[in-house]
MARSETI-978536 format. One record per atom (N, C-alpha, C): atom name; x, y, z. Coordinates in steps of 0.05 Angstrom, whole numbers. Atoms other than C-alpha are relative to their C-alpha. Example, Ala and Ser with C-alpha at 12.3 -4.5 7.8 and 13.67 -1.06 7.14 Angstrom:
<pts>
 atom   east  north     up
    N     18    -24      0
   CA    246    -90    156
    C     18     24      0
    N    -16    -24     -1
   CA    273    -21    143
    C    -15     22     14
</pts>
This chain:
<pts>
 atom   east  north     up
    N     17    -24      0
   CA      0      0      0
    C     18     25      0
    N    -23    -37     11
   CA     28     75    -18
    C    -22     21      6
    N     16    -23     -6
   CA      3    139      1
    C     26     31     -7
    N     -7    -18      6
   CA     31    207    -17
    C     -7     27     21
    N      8    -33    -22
   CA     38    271     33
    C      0     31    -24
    N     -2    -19      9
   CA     17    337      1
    C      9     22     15
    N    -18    -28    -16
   CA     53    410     15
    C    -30     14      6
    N     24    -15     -6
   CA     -1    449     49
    C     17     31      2
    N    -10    -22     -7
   CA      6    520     69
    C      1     16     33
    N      0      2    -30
   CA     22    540    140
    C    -15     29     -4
    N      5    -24     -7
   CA      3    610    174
    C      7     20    -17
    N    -13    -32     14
   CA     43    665    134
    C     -6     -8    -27
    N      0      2     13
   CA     24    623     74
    C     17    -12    -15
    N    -21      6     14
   CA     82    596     53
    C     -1    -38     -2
    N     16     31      4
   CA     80    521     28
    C     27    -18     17
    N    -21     19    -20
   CA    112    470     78
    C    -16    -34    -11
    N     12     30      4
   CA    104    393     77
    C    -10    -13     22
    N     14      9    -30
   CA     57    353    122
    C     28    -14     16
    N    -15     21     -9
   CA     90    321    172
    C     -5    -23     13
    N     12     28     11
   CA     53    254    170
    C    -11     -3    -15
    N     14     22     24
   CA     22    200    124
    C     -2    -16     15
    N      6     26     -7
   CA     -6    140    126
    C     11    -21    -14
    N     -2     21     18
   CA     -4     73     99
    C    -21    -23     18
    N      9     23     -1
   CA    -42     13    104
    C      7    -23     12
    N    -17     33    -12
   CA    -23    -47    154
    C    -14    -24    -20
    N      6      8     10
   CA    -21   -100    114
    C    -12    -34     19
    N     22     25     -9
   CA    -57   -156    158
    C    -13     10     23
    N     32    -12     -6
   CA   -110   -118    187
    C    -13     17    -12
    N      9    -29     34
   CA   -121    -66    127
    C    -13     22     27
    N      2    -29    -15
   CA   -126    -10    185
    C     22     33    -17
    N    -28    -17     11
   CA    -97     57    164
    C     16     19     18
    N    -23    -14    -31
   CA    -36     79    207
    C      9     25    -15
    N     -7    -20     -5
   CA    -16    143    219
    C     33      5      4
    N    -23      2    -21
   CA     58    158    222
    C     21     27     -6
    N    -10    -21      8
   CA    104    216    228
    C     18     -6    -23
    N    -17     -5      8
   CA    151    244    188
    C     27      7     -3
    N    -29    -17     -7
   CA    225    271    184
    C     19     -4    -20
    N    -24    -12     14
   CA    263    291    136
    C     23     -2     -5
    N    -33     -5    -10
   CA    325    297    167
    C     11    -24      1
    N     -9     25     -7
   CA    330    230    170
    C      5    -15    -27
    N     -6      4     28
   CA    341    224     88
    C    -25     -7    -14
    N     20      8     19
   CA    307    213     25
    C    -14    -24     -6
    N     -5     31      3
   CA    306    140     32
    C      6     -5     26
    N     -2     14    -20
   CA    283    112     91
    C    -16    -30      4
    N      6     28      6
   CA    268     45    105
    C     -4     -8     37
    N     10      7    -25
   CA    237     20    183
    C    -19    -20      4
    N     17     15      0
   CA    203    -35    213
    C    -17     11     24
    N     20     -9    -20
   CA    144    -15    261
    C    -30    -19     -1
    N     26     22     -6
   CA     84    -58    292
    C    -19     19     -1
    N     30    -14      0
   CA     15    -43    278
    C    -11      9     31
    N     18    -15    -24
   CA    -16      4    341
    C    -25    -14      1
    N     27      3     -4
   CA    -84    -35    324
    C      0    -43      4
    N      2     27      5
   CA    -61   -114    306
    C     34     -5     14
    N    -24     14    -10
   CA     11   -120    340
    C     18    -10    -28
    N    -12     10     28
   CA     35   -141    268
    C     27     17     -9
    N    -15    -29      6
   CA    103   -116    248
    C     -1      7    -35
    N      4     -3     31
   CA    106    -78    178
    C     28     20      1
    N    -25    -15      3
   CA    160    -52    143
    C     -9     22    -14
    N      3    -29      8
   CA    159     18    127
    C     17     10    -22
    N     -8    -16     23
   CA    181     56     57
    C     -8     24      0
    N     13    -32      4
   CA    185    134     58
    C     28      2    -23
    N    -14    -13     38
   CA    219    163    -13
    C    -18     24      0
    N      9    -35      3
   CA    216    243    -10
    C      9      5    -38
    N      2    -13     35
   CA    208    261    -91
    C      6     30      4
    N    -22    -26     13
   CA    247    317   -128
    C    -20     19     17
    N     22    -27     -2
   CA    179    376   -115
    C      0     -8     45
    N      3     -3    -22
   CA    190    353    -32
    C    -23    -20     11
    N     25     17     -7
   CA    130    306    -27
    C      7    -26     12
    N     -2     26    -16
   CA    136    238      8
    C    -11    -20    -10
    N     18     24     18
   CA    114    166    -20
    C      3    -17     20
    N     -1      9    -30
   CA     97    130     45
    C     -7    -32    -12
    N     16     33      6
   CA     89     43     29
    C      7    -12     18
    N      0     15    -25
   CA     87     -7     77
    C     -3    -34    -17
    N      4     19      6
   CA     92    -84     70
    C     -1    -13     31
    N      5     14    -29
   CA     77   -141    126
    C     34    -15      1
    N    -29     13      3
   CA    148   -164    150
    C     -9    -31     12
</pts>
């Protein structure tokens, strides 16, 4: 499952990027919530248990050229 973060616009207007997405656990099809960060490269890769089923899933964030985020998830 894949999901995409769009740039919103904060207070003064100026366009920033969310800082979460979701994705899809893949053996309970719930949809998780999870931050973001940047700083931590363009190419990140994490395993994290579902908050709803205990299940762990592996996590894919890939920040694209325009700043946007491509959040996927698989069941590890």
């Amino acid at each position: 499952m894949c999901a995409m973060t769009k740039r919103r616009r904060d207070e003064d207007g100026e366009r920033r990027l969310s800082d979460e997405a979701s994705y899809v656990c893949g053996s309970c099809g719930e949809d998780i919530v999870v931050p973001l960060d940047p700083s931590a490269g363009e190419h990140q890769q994490y395993v994290e248990d579902c908050p709803v089923c205990c299940s762990p899933n592996e996590v894919f964030v890939d920040y694209e050229d325009d700043g946007s985020a491509r959040v996927s998830s698989r069941p590890e």
